[in-house]
N, C-alpha and C positions, 0 to 999 in steps of 0.2 A: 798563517799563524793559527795554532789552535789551543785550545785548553783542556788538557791531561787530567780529570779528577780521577783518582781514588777514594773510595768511599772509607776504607780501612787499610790501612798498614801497621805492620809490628815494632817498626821505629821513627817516631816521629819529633821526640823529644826528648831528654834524659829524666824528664821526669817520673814519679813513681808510675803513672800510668803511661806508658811509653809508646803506646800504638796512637792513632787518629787518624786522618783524613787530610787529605794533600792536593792540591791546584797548581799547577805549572805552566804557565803561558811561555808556548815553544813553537819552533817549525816543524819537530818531529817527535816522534816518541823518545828517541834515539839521546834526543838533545834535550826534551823536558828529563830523562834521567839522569842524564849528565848536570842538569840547573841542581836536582833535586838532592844526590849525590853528592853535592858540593857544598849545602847547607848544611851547616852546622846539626849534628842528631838527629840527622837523616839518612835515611837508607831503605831506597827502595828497592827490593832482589829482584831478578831477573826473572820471578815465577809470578812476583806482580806487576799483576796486567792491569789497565786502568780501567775503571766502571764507565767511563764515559770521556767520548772524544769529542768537543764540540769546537768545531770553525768558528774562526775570530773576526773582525772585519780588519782592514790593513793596518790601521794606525794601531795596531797593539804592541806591547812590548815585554820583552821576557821578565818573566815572574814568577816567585816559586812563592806560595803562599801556604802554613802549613796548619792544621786544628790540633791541637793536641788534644787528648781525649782527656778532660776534667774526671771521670772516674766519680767516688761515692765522695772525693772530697770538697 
């Protein structure tokens, strides 16, 4: 298991500011897009590559966690 962060993406949230940042606890990249993809106001293209891949220890379990980006408001 590893965890998927993106530092930035263009849809995170329907909110007015609609980009942020995203964590997906997955076995592959393949399958944290698939977790990611599946939540609600997300969408992450296939030209985003994620900022950092880090290894999980066994007992982990899938999880897509997302930051919406707050903006000026």
């Amino acid at each position: 298991m590893n965890a998927y962060i993106w530092q930035s993406i263009d849809q995170v949230s329907c909110n007015y500011h609609s980009g942020g940042g995203l964590v997906v606890f997955a076995a592959t990249e393949e399958r944290a897009r698939e977790l990611a993809n599946a939540t609600s106001d997300v969408q992450v293209q296939p030209e985003d590559k994620p900022d950092v891949i880090q290894p999980l220890g066994d007992g982990a379990e899938e999880k897509v966690l997302t930051f919406p980006d707050a903006g000026c408001c």
